[in-house]
The first five atom37 places (N, CA, C, CB, O) and aatype in JSON, in Angstrom:
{
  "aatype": [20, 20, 20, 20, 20, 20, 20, 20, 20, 20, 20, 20, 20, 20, 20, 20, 20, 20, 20, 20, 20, 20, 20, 20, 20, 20, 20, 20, 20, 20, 20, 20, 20, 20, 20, 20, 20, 20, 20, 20, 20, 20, 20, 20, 20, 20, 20, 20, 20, 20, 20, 20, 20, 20, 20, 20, 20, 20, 20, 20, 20, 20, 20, 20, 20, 20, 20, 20, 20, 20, 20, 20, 20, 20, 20, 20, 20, 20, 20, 20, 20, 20, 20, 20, 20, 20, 20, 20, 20, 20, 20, 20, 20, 20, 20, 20, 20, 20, 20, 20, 20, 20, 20, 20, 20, 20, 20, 20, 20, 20, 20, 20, 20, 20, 20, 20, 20, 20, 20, 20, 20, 20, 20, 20, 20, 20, 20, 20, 20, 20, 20, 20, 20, 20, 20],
  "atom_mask": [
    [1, 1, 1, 1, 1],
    [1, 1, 1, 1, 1],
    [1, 1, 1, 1, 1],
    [1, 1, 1, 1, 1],
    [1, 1, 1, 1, 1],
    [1, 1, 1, 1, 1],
    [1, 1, 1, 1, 1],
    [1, 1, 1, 1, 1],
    [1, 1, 1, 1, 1],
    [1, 1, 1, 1, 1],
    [1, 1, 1, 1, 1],
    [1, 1, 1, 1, 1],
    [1, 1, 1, 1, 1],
    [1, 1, 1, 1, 1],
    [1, 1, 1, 1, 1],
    [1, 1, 1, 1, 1],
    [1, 1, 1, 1, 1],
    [1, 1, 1, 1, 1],
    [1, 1, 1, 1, 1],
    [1, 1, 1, 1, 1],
    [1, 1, 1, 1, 1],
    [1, 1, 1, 1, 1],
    [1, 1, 1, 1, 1],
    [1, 1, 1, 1, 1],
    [1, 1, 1, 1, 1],
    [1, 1, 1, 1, 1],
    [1, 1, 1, 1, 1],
    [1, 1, 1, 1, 1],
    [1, 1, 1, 1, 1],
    [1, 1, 1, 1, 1],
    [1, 1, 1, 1, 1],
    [1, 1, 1, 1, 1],
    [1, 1, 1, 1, 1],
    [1, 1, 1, 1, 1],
    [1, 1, 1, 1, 1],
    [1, 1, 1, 1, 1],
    [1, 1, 1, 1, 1],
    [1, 1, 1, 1, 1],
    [1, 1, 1, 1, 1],
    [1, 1, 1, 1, 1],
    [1, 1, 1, 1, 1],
    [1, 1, 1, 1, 1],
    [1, 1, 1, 1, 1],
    [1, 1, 1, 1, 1],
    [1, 1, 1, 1, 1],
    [1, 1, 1, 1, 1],
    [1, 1, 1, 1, 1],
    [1, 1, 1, 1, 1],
    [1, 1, 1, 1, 1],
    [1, 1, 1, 1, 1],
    [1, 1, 1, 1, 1],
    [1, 1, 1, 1, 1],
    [1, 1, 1, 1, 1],
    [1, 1, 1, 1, 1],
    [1, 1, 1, 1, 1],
    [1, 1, 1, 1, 1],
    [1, 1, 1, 1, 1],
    [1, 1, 1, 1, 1],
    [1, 1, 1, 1, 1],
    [1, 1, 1, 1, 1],
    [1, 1, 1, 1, 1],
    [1, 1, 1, 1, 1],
    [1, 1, 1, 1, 1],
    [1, 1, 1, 1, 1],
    [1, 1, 1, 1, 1],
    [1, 1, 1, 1, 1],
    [1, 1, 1, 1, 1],
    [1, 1, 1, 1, 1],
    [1, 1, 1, 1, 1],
    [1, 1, 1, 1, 1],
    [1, 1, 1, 1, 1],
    [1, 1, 1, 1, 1],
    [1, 1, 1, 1, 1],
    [1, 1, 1, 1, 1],
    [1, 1, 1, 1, 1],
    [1, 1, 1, 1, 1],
    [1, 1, 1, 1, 1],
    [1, 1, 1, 1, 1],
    [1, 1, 1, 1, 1],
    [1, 1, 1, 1, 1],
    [1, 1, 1, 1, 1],
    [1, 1, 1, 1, 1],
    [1, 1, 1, 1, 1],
    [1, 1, 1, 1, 1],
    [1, 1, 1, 1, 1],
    [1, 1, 1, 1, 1],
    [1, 1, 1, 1, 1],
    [1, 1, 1, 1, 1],
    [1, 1, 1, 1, 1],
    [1, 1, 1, 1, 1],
    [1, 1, 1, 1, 1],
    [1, 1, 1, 1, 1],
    [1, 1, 1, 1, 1],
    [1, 1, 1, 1, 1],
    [1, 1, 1, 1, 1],
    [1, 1, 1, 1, 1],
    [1, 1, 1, 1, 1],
    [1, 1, 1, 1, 1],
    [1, 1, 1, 1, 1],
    [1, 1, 1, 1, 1],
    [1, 1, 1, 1, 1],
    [1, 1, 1, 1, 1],
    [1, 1, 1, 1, 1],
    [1, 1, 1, 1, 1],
    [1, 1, 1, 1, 1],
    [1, 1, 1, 1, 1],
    [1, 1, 1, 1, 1],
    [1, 1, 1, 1, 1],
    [1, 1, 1, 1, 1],
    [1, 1, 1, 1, 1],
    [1, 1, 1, 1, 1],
    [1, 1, 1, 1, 1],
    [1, 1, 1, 1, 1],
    [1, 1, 1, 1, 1],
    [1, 1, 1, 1, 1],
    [1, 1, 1, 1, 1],
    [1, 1, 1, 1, 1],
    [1, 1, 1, 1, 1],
    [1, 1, 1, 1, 1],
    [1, 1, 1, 1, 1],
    [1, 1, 1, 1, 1],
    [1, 1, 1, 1, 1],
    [1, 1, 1, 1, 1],
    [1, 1, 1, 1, 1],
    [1, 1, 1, 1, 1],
    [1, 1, 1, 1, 1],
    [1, 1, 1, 1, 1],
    [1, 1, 1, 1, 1],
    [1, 1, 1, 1, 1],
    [1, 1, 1, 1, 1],
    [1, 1, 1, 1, 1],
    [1, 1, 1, 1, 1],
    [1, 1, 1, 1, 1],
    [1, 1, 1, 1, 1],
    [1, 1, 1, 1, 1]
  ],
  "atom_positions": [
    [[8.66, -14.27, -104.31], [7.75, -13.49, -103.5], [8.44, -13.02, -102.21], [6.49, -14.3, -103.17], [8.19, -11.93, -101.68]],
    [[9.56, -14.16, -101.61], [9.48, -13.48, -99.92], [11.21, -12.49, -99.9], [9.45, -15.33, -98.25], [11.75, -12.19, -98.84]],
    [[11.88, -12.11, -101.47], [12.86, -11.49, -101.98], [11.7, -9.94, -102.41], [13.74, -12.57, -103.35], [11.86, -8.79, -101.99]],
    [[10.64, -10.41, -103.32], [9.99, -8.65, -103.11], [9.51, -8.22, -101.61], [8.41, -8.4, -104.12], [9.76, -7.1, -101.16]],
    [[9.03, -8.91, -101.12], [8.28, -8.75, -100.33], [9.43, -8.34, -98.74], [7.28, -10.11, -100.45], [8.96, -7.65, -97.84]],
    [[10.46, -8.73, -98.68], [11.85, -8.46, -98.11], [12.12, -6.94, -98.54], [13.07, -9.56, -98.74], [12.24, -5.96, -97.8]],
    [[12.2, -7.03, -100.24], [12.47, -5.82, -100.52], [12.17, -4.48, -99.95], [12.17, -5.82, -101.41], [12.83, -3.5, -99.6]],
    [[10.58, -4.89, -100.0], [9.18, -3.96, -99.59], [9.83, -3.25, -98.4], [7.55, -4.94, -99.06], [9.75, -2.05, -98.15]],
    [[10.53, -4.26, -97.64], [10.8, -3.61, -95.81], [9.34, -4.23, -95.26], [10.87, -1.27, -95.53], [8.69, -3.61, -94.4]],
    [[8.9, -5.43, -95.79], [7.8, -6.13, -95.12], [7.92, -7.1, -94.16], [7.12, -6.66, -95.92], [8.27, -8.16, -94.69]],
    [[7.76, -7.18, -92.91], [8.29, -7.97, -91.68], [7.84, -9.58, -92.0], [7.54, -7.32, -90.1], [6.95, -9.93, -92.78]],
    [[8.62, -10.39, -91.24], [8.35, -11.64, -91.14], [7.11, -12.14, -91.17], [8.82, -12.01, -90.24], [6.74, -12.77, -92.17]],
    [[6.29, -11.95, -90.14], [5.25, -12.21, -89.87], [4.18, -11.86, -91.04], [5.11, -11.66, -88.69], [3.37, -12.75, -91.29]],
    [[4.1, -10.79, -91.71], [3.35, -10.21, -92.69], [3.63, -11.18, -94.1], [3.8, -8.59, -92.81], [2.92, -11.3, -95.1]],
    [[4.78, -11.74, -93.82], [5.01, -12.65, -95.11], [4.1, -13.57, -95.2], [6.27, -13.37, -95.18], [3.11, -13.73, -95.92]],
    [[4.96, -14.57, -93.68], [4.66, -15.51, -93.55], [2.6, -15.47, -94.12], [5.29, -15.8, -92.03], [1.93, -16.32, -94.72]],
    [[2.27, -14.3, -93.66], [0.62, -13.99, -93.56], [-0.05, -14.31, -94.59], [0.2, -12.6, -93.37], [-1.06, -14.97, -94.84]],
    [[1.19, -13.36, -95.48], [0.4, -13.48, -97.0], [1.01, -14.75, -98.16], [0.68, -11.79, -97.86], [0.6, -15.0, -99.3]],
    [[2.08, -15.38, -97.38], [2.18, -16.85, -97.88], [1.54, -17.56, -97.41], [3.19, -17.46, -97.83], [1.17, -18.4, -98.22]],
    [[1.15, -17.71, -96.43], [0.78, -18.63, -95.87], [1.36, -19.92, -95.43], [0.07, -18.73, -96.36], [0.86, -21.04, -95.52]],
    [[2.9, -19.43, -94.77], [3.84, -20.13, -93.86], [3.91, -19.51, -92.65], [5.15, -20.23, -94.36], [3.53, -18.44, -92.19]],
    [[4.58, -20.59, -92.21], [5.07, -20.51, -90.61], [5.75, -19.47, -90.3], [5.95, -21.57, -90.15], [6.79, -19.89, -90.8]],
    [[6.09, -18.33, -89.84], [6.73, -17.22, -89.83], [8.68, -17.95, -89.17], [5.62, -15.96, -88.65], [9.76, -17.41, -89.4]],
    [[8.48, -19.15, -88.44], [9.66, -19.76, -88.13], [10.52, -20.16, -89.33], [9.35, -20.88, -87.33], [11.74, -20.06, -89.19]],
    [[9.87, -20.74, -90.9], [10.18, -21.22, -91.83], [10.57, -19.96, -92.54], [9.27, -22.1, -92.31], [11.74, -19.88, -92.92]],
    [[9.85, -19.08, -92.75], [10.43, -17.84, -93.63], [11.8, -17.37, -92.97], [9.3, -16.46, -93.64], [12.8, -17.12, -93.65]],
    [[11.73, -17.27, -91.06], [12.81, -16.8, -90.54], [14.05, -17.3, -91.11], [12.75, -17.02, -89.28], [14.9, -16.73, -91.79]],
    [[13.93, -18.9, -90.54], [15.16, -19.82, -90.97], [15.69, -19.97, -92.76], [14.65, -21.41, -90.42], [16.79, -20.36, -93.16]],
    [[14.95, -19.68, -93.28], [15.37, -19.2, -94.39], [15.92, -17.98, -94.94], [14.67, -19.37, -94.87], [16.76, -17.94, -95.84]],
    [[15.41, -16.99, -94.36], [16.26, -15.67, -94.17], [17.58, -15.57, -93.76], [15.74, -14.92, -93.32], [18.48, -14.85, -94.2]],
    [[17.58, -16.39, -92.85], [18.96, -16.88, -91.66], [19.98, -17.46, -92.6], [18.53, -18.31, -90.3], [21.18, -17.25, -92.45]],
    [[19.45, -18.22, -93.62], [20.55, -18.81, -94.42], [21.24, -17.91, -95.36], [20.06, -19.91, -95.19], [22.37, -18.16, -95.79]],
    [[20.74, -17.14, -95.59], [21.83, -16.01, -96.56], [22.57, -15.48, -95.82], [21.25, -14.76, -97.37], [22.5, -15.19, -94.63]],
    [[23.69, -15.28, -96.97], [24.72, -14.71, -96.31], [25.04, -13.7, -96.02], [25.42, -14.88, -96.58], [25.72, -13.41, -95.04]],
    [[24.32, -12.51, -97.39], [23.88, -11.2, -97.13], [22.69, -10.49, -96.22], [23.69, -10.9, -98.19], [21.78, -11.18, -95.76]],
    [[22.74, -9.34, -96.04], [21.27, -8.45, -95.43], [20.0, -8.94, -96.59], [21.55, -6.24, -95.53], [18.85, -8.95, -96.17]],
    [[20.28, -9.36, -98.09], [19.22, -8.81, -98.65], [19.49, -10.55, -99.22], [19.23, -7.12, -99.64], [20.51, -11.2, -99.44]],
    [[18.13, -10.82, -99.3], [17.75, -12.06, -99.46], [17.45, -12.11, -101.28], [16.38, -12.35, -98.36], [16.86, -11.23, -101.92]],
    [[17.96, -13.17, -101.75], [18.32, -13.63, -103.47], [17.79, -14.47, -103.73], [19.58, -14.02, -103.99], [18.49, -15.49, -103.67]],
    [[16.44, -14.68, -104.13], [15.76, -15.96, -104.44], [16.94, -17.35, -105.52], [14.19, -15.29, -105.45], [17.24, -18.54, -105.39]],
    [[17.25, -16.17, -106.57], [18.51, -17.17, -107.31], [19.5, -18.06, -106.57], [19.51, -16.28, -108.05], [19.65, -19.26, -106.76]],
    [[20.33, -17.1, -105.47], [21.16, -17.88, -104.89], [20.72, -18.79, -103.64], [22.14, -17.08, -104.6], [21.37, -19.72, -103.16]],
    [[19.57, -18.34, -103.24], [18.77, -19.66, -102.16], [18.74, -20.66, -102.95], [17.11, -19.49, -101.56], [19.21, -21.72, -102.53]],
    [[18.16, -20.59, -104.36], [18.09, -21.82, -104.91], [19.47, -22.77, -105.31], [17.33, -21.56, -106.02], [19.51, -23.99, -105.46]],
    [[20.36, -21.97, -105.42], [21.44, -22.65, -105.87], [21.53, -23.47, -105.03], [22.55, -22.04, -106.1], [21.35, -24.69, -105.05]],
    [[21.94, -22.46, -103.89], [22.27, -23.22, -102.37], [21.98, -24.5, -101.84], [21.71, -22.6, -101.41], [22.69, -25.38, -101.35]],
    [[20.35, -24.33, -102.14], [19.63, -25.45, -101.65], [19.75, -26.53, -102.6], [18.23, -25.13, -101.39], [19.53, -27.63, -102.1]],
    [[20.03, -26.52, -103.87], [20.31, -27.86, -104.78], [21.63, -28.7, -104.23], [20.64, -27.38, -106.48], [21.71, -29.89, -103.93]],
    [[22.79, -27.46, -104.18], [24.09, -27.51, -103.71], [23.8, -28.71, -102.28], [24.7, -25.71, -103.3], [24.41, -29.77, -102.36]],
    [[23.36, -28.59, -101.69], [23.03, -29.04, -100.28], [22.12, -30.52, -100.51], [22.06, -27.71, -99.42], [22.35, -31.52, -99.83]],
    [[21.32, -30.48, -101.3], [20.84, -31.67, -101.8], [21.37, -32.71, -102.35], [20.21, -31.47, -102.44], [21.15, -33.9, -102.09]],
    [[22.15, -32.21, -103.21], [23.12, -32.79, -103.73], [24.31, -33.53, -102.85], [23.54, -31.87, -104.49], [24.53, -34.73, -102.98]],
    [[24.88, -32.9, -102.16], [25.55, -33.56, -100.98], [24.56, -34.43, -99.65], [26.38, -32.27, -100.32], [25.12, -34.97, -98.7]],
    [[23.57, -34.42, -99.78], [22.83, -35.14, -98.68], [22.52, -36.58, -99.39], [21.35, -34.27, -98.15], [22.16, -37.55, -98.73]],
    [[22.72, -36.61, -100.95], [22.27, -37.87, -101.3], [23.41, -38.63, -100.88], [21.85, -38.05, -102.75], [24.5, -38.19, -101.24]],
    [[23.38, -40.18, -99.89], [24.31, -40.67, -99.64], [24.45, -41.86, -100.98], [24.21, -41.05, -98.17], [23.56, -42.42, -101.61]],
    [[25.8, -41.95, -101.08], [26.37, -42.96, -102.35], [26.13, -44.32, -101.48], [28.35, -42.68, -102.95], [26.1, -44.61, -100.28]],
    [[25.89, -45.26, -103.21], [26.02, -46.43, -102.58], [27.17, -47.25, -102.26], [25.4, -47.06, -103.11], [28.12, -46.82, -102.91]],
    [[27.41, -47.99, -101.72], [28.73, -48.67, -101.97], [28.84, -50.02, -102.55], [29.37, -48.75, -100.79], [29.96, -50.43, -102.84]],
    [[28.1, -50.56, -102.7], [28.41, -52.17, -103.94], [27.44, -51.34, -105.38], [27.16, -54.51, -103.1], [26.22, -51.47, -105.54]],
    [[28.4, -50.51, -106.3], [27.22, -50.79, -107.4], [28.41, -51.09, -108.27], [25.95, -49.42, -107.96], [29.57, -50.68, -108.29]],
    [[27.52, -52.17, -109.16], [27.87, -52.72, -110.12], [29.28, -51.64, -111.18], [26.36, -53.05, -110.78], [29.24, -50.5, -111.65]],
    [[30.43, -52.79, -111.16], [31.59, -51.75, -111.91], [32.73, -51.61, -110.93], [30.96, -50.08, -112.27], [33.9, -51.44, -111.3]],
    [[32.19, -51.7, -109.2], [33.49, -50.93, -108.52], [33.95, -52.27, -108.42], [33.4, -49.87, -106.97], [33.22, -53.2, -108.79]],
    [[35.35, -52.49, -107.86], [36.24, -52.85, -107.49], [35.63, -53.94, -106.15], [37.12, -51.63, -107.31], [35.93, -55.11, -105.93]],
    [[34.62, -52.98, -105.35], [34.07, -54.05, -104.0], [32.96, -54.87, -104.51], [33.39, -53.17, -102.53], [32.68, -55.99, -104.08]],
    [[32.38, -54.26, -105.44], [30.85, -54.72, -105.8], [31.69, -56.35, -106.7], [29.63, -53.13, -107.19], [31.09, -57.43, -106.6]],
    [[32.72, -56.29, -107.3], [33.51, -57.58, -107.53], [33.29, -58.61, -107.18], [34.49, -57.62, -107.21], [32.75, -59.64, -107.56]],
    [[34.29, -57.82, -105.56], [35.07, -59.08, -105.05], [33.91, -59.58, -104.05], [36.75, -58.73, -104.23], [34.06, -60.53, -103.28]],
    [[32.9, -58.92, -104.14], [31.46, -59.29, -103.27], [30.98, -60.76, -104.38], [29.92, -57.52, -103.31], [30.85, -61.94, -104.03]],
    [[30.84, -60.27, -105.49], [30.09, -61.1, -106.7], [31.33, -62.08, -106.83], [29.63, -60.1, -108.35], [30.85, -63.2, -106.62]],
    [[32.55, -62.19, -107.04], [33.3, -63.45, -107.02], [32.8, -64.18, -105.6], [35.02, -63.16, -107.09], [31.98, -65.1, -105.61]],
    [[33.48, -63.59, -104.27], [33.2, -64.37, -103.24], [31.68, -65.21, -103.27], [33.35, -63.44, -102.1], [31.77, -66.38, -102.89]],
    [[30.36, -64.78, -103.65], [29.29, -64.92, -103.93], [29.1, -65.73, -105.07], [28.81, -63.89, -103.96], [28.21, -66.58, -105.16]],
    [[29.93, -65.46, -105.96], [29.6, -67.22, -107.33], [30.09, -68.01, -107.25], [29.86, -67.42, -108.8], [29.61, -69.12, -107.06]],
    [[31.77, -67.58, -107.42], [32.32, -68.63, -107.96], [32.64, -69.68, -106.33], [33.78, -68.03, -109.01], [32.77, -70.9, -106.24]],
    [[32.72, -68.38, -104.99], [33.08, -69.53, -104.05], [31.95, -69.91, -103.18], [34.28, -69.17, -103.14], [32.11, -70.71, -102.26]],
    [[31.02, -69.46, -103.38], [29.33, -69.99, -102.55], [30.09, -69.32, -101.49], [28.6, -72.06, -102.22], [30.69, -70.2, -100.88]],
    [[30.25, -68.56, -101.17], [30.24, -67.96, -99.74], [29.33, -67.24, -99.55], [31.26, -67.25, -99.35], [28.8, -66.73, -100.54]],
    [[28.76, -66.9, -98.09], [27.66, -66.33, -97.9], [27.64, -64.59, -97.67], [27.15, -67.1, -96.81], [28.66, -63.95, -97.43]],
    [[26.7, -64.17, -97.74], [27.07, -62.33, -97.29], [27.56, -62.15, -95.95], [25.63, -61.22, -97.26], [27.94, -61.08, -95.48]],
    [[27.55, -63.29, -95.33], [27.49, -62.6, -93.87], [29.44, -63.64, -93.57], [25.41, -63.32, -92.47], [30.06, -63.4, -92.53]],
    [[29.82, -64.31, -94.27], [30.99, -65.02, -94.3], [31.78, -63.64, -95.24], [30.82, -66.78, -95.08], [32.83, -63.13, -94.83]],
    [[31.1, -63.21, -96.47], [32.34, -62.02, -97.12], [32.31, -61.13, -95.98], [31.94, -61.03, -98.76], [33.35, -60.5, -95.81]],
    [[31.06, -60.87, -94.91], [31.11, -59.55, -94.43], [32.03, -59.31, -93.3], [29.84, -59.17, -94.06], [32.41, -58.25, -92.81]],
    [[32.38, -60.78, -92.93], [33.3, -61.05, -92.1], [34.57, -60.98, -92.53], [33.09, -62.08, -91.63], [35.52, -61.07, -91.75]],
    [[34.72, -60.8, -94.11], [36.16, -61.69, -93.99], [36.65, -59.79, -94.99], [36.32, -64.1, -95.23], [37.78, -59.45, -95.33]],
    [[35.55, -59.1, -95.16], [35.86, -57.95, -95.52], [36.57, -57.46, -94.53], [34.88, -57.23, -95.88], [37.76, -57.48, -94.84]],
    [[36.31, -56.87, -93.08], [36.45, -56.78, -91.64], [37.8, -56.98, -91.86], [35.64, -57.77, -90.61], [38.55, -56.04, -92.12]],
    [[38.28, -58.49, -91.75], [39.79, -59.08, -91.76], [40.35, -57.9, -92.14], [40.22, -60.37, -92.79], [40.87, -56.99, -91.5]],
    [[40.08, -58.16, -93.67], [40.93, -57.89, -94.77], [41.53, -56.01, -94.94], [39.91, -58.45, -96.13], [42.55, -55.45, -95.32]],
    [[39.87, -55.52, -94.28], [40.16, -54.0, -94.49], [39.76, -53.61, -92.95], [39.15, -53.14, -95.85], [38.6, -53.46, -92.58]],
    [[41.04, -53.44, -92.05], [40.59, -53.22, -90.7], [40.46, -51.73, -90.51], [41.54, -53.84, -89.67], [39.96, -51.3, -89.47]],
    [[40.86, -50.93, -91.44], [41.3, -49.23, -91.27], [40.61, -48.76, -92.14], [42.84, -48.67, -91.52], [40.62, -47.53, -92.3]],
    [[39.81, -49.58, -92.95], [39.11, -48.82, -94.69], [37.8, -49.12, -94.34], [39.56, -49.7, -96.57], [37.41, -50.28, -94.47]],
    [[36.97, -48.17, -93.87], [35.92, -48.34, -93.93], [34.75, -48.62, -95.44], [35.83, -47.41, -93.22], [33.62, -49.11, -95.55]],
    [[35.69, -48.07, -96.33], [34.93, -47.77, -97.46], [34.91, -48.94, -98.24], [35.4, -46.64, -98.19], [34.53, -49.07, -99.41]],
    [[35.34, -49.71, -97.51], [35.69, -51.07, -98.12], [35.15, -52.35, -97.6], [37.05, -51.24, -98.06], [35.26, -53.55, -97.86]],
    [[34.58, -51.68, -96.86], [33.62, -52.94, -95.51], [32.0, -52.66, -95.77], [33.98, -52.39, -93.25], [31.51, -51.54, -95.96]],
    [[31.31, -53.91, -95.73], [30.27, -54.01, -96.39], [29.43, -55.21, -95.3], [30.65, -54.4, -98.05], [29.77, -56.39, -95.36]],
    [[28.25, -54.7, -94.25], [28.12, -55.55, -93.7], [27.24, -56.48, -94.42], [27.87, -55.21, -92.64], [27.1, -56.27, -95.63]],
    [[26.59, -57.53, -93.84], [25.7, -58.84, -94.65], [24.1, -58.06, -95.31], [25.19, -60.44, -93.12], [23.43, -58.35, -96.3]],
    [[23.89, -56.88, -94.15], [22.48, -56.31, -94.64], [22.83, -55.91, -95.83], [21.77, -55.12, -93.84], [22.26, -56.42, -96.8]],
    [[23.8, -54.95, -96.01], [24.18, -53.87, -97.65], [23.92, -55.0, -98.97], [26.46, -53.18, -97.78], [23.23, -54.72, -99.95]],
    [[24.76, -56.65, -98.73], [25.26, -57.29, -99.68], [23.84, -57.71, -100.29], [26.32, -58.4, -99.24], [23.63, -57.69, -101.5]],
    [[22.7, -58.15, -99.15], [21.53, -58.8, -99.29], [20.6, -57.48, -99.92], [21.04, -59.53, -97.78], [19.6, -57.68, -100.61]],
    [[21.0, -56.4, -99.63], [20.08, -54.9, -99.99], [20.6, -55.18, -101.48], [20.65, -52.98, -99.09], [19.65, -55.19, -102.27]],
    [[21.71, -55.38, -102.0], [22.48, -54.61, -103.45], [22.24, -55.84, -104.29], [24.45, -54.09, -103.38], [22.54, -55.84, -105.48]],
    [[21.67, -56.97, -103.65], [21.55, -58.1, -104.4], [19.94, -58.08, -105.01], [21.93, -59.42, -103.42], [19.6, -58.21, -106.19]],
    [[19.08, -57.86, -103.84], [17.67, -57.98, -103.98], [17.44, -56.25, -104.65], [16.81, -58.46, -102.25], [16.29, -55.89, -104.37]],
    [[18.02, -55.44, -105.21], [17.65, -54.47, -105.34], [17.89, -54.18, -106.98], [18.21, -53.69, -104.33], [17.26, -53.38, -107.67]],
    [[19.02, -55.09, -107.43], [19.21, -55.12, -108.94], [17.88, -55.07, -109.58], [19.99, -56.4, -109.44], [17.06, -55.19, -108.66]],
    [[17.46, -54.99, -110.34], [16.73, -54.99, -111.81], [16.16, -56.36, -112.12], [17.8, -54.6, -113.06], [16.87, -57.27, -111.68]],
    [[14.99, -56.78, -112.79], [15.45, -58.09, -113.12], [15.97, -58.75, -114.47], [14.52, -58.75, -112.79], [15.26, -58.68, -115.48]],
    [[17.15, -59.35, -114.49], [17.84, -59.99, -115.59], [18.98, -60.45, -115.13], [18.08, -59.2, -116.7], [19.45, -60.15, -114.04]],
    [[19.36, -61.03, -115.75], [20.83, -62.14, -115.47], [21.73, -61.65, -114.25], [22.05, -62.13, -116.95], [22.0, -62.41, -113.32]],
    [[22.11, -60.49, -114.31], [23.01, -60.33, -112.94], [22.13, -60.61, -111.62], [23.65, -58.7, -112.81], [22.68, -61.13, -110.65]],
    [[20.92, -60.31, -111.6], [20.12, -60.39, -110.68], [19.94, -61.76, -110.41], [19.05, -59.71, -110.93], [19.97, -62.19, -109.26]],
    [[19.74, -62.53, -111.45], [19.43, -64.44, -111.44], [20.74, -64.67, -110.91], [19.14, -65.51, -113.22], [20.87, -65.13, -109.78]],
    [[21.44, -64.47, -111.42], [22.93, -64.89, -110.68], [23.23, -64.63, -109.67], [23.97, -64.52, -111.09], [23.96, -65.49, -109.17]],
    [[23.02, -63.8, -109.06], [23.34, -63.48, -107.72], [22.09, -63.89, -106.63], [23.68, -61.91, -107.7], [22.29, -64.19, -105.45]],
    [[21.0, -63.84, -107.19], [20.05, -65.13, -106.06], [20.4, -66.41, -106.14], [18.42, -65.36, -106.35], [20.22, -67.03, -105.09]],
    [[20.91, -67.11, -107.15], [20.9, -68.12, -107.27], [21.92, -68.7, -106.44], [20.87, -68.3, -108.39], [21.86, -69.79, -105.88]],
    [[23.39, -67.39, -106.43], [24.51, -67.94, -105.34], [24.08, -68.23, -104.33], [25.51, -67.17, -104.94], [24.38, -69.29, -103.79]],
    [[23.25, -67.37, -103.8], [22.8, -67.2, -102.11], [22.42, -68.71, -102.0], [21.24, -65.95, -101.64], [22.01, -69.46, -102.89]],
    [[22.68, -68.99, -100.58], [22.09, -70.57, -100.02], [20.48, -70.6, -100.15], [22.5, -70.88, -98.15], [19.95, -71.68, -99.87]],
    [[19.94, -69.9, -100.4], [18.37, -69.7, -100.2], [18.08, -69.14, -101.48], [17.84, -68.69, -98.92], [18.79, -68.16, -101.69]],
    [[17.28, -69.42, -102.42], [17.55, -68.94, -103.63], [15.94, -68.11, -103.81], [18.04, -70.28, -104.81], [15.31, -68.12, -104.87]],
    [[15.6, -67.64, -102.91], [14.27, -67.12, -103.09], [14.78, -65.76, -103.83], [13.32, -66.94, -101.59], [15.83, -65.15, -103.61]],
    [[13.45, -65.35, -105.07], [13.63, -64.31, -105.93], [13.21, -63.14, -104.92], [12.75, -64.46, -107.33], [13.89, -62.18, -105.28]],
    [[12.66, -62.87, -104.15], [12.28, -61.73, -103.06], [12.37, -61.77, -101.65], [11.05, -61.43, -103.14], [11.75, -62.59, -100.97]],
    [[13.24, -60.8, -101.13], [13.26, -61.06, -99.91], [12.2, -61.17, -98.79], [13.94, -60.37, -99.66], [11.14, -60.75, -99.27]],
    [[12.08, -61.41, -97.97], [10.98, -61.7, -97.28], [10.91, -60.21, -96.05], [11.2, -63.44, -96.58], [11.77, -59.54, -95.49]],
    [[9.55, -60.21, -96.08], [9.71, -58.78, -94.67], [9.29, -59.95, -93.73], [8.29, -56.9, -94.63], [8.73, -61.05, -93.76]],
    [[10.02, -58.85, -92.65], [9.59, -59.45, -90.8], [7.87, -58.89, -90.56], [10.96, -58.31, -89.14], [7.3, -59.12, -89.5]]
  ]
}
């Protein structure tokens, strides 16, 4: 609609009127093309494109390399999240991508699914409660 209605030579405001948006929201969307003439197709691309990069990745999921050495430190040596989160720090002083503070370890633990990896990894923790508790 606001690509015919562009077409038309129909002003902002008249859009916004007969959409029934904010005439600021139609603007700023106008603003984002790159051409004079506004492409409903390529707004949409755009905007997936952009979505797509705003989803932030996790960093312990099951398979990588950190999500590991989190789950060894955590079984086999009873260490705690907040003892790996320290000793990650040590270990990777320049790699951020590799540092994992105690909240992430306790988020990626209580957030599994429930079945065996999940039992296993409450059960390491010193506190073996199946749900975390809110403040």
């Amino acid at each position: 609609m606001l690509q015919i209605e562009t077409g038309r030579g129909q002003s902002v405001r008249a859009i916004s009127r007969l959409l029934g948006r904010s005439p600021s929201t139609l603007s700023r969307e106008l603003a984002r093309q790159d051409s004079s003439t506004y492409c409903a197709r390529s707004a949409g691309k755009r905007y997936r494109a952009r979505r797509q990069l705003s989803v932030r990745q996790r960093r312990l999921t099951p398979g990588t390399p950190l999500f590991q050495l989190v789950r060894d430190h955590l079984v086999l040596w009873r260490w705690s999240p907040q003892q790996i989160a320290a000793k990650l720090s040590h270990m990777y002083p320049d790699d951020p991508a590799q540092r994992v503070s105690h909240e992430t370890i306790y988020a990626s633990i209580y957030a599994h699914p429930r079945g065996g990896l999940k039992k296993e990894l409450v059960q390491a923790l010193r506190q073996h409660k199946p749900k975390r508790g809110l403040r």
